[in-house]
C-alpha positions in Angstrom: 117.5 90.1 100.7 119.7 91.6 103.5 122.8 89.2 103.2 126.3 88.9 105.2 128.2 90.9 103.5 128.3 94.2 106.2 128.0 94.0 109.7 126.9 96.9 112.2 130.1 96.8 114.6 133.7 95.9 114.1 135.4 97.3 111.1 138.5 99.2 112.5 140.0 100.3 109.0 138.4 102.2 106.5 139.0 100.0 103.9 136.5 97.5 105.6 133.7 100.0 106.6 133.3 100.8 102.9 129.9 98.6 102.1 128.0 98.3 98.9 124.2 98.3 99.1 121.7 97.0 96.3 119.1 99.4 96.4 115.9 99.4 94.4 113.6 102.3 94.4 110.0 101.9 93.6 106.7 104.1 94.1 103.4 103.3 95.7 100.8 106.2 96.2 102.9 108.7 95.1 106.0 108.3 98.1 109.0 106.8 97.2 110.4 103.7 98.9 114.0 102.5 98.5 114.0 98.7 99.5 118.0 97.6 100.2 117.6 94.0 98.7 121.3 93.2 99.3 124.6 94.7 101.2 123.6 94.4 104.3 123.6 91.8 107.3 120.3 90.5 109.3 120.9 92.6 112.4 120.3 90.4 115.9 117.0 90.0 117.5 114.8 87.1 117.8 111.7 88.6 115.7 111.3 91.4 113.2 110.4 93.9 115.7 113.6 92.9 117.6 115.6 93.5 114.9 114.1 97.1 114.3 115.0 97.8 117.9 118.5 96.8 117.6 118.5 99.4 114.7 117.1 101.2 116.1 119.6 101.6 119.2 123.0 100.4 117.5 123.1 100.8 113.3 120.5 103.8 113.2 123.3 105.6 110.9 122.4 103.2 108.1 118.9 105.2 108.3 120.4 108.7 108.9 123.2 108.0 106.2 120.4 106.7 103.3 117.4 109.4 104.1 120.1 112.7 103.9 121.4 114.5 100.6 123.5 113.6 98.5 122.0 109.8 98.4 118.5 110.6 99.9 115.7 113.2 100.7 113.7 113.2 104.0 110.8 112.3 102.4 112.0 108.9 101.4 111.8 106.3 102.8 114.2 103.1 103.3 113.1 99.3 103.9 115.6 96.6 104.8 114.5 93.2 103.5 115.5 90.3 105.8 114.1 86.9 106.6 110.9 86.5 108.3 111.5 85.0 112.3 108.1 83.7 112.4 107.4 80.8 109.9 104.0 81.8 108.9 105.4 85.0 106.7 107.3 84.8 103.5 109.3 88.1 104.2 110.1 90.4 106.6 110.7 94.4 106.2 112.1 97.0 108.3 111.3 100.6 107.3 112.8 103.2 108.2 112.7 106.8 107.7 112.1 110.6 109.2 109.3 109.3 111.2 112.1 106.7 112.6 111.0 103.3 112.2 107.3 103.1 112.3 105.8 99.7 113.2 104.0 98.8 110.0 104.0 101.1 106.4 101.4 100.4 103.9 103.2 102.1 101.0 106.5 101.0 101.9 105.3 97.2 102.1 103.4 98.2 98.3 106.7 99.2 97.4 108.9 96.2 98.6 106.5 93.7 97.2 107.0 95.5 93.8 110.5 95.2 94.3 110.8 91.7 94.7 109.0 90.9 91.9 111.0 92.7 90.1 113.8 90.7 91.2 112.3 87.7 90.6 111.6 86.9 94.4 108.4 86.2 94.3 106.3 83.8 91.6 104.3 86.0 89.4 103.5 82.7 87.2 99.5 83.6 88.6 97.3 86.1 88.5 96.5 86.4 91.6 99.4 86.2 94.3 99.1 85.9 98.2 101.8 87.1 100.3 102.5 87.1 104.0 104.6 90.4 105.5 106.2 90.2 108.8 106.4 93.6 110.1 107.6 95.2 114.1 103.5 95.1 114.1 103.0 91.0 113.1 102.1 89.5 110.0 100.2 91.3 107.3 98.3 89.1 104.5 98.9 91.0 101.0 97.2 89.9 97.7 99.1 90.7 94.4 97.2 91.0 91.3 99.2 90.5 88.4 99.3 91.7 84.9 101.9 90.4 82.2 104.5 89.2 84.4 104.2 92.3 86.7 102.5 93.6 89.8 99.4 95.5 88.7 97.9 96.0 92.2 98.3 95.3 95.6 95.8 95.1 98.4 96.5 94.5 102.0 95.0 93.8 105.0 95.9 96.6 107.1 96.1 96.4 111.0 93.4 96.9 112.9 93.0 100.5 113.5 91.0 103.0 115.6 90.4 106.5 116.4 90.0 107.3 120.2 86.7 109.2 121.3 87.9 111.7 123.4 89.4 115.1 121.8 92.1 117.0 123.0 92.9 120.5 122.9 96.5 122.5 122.2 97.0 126.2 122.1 98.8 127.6 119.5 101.0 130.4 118.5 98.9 130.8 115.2 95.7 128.9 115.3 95.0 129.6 119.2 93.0 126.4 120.6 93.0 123.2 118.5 91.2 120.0 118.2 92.8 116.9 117.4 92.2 113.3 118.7 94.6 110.4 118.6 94.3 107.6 116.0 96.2 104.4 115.5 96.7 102.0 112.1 99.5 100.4 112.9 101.4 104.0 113.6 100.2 106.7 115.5 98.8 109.8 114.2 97.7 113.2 115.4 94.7 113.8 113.4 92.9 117.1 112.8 89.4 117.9 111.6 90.7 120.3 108.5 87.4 121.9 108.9 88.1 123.5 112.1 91.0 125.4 111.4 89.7 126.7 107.9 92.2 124.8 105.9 91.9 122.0 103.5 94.4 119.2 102.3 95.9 121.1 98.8 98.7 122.1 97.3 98.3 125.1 97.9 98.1 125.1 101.4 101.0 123.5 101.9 103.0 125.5 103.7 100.0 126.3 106.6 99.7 122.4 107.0 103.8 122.5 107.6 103.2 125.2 110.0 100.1 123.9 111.8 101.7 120.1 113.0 104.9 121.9 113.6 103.3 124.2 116.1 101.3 121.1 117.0 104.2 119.4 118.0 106.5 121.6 119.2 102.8 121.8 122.0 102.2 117.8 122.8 105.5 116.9 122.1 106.8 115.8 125.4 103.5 115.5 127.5 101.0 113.5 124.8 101.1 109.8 123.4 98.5 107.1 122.3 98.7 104.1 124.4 97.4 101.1 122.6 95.0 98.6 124.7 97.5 95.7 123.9 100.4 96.9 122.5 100.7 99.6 125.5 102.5 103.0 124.8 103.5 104.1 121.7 106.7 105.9 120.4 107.3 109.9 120.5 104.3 110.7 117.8 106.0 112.2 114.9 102.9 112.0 112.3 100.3 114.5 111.7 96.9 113.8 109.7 94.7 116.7 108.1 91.5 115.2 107.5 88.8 116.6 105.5 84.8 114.4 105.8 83.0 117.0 105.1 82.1 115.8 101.8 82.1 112.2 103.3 78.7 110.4 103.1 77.3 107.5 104.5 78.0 103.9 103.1 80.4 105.7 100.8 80.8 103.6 97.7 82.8 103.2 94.6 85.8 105.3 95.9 84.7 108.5 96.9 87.3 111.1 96.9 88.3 112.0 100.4 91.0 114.6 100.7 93.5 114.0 103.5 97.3 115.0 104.0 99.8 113.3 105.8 103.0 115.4 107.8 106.1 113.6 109.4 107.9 115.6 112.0 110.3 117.4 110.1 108.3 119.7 108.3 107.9 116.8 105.3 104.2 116.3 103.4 103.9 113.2 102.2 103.5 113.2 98.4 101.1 110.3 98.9 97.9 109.8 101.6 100.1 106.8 102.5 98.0 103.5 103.8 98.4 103.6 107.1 97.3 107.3 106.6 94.5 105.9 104.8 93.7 103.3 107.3 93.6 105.8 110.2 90.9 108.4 108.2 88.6 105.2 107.6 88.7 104.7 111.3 88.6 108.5 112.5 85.4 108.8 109.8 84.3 105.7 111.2 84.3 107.4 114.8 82.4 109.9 113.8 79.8 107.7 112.6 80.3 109.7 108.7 81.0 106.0 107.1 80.3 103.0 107.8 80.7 99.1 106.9 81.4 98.1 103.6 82.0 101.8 102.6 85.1 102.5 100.5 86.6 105.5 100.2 89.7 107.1 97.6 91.5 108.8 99.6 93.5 111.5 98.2 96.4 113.6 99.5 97.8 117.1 98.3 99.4 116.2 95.4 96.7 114.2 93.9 97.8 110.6 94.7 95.4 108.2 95.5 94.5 104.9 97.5 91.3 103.3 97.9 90.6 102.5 101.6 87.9 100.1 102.7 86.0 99.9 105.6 85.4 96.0 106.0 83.7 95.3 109.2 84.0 96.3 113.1 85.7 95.2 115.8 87.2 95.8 119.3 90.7 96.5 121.1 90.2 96.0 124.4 87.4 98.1 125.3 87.9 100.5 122.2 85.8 100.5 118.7 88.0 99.7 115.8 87.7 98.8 112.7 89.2 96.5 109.6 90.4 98.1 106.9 92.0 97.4 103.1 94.2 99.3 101.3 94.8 99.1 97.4 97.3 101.1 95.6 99.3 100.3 92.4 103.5 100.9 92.9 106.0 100.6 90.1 109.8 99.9 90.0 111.6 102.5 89.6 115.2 101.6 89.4 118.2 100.1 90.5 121.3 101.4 92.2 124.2 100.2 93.4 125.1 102.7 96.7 128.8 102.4 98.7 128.9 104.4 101.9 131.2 104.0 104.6 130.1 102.5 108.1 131.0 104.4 111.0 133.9 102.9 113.1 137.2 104.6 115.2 138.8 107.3 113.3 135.8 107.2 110.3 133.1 110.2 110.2 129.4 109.3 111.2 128.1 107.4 108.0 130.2 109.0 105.6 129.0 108.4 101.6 132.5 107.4 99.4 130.0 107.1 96.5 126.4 108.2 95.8 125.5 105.7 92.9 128.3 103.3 91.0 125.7 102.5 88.8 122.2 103.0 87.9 119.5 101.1 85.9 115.6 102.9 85.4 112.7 100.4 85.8 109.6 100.9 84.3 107.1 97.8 85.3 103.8 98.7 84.9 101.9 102.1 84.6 101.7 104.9 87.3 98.1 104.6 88.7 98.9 106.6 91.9 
């Protein structure tokens, strides 16, 4: 976990703003989380969401530093393991990325659970092992299943999510007037009905789906955000969702493919439907009265990676329908690096890299079931 060993502020002298980070990457879904397991300091704050704000405000060059060539791509993400504040949870994560530091990641929490088994962090003496996340967002319950020693599956419960009712509308440049409606699942996303603009979550369109949310938000960017009943307003939106039901029937069962594809502001795909991305199609199908209870879906994003979302049971935030949700996916340890970059301080570049990797050690725990 996060240790003492580098702090956010002080170092005058190079010499002492050179900091080693353990770094282990792993794979959940098809998107690629780097979990920092050691190097780094538990930043201030009195809970986990505390502590993402004050990186948020004051060490966000440990993010910008880590998801940058030569030592990152924008697609990946990072996740700072730390202590949990509140005693219930077993760990706490921070994740961190192009989207900034969204409140809750299901594939990133996938990912660092893999991780610390890895390292031998967690017990995998069972079969069957229940974990407790503390995210920004609360506490998430995940359930391990294990296989040989290793991590086979994971299934969470996700937070509750919803789609709101109401659709707005945004001119654009290309498509002229589109559709999209807000839908939260522990982030925010801008969700659009891929059957209204003629173009479907593939490969091959790829480069449309780049140019539809960037024209998207370049339109709502300043003027548009989703304010949550009890959390109240959200961050800047920065993710898109192309969702496709029209395939979708009711009381899906056994995993029906669902296509879906998930943009970050930036121009980056996902390579994976992601869990929260899975999490917010369950509830925009849900709104749209296309599934419903105890339906399961498999979702499945551009690239062909897959998670299995299911559609528990209802509920309400304040006086909006939601929904609970589950999300299973199968990540894998990729490997381990040790990473030295240079924290910024007087006279020092912003987050300079000294060394990309001082070492590096594959991982290959369990299979790659998307």
């Amino acid at each position: 976990m996060a240790d003492s060993t580098a702090t956010a502020t002080g170092a005058t002298t190079k010499e002492d703003r050179m900091i080693n980070l353990e770094i282990v990457d792993a794979e959940a879904g098809g998107d690629i989380g780097r979990v920092i397991v050691a190097g780094f300091e538990t930043p201030p704050g009195e809970s986990i969401a505390e502590r993402a704000e004050y990186m948020r405000e004051n060490a966000d060059w440990l993010r910008r530093t880590l998801i940058q060539p030569p030592i990152g791509e924008l697609s990946q993400s990072i996740n700072l393991v730390l202590p949990p504040s509140n005693e219930e949870a077993d760990i706490g994560v921070i994740t961190m990325g192009t989207m900034g530091y969204p409140g809750f990641s299901g594939s990133n929490a996938m990912c660092t659970i893999a991780v610390l088994a890895s390292e031998g962090l967690i017990d995998m003496s069972a079969d069957e092992v229940n974990i407790r996340l503390e995210t920004p967002v609360g506490i998430t319950a995940l359930t391990v299943c294990v296989e040989d020693g290793s991590v086979k599956s994971v299934q969470y419960a996700a937070p509750v999510a919803y789609a709101e009712p109401e659709e707005r509308t945004a001119t654009l440049p290309t498509w002229g007037a589109v559709t999209y409606t807000l839908a939260y699942s522990g982030v925010s996303y801008v969700v659009v009905d891929a059957t209204t603009v003629d173009l479907h979550p593939t490969a091959d369109s790829a480069e449309a789906i780049r140019r539809l949310f960037g024209e998207l938000f370049a339109e709502i960017d300043s003027t548009t955000i989703l304010d949550h009943p009890s959390l109240g307003a959200m961050p800047k939106l920065t993710l898109g969702l192309l969702a496709d039901g029209s395939e979708t029937q009711h009381y899906a069962t056994a995993g029906q493919s669902t296509p879906l594809a998930v943009y970050m502001a930036g121009g980056v795909i996902c390579s994976g439907p992601t869990g929260t991305g899975t999490s917010a199609l369950l509830a925009w199908l849900a709104n749209r009265k296309l599934i419903w209870p105890n339906s399961q879906i498999c979702a499945i994003s551009p690239g062909g990676h897959t998670f299995i979302g299911d559609y528990t049971r209802d509920t309400t935030v304040g006086p909006r329908s939601a929904i609970h949700t589950t999300i299973t996916g199968s990540p894998r340890v990729l490997k381990r690096d040790t990473i030295t970059i240079e924290r910024p301080g007087e006279g020092s570049s912003f987050g300079g890299i000294a060394t990309r990797e001082r070492h590096s050690r594959s991982r290959t725990h369990g299979k790659n079931r998307g």
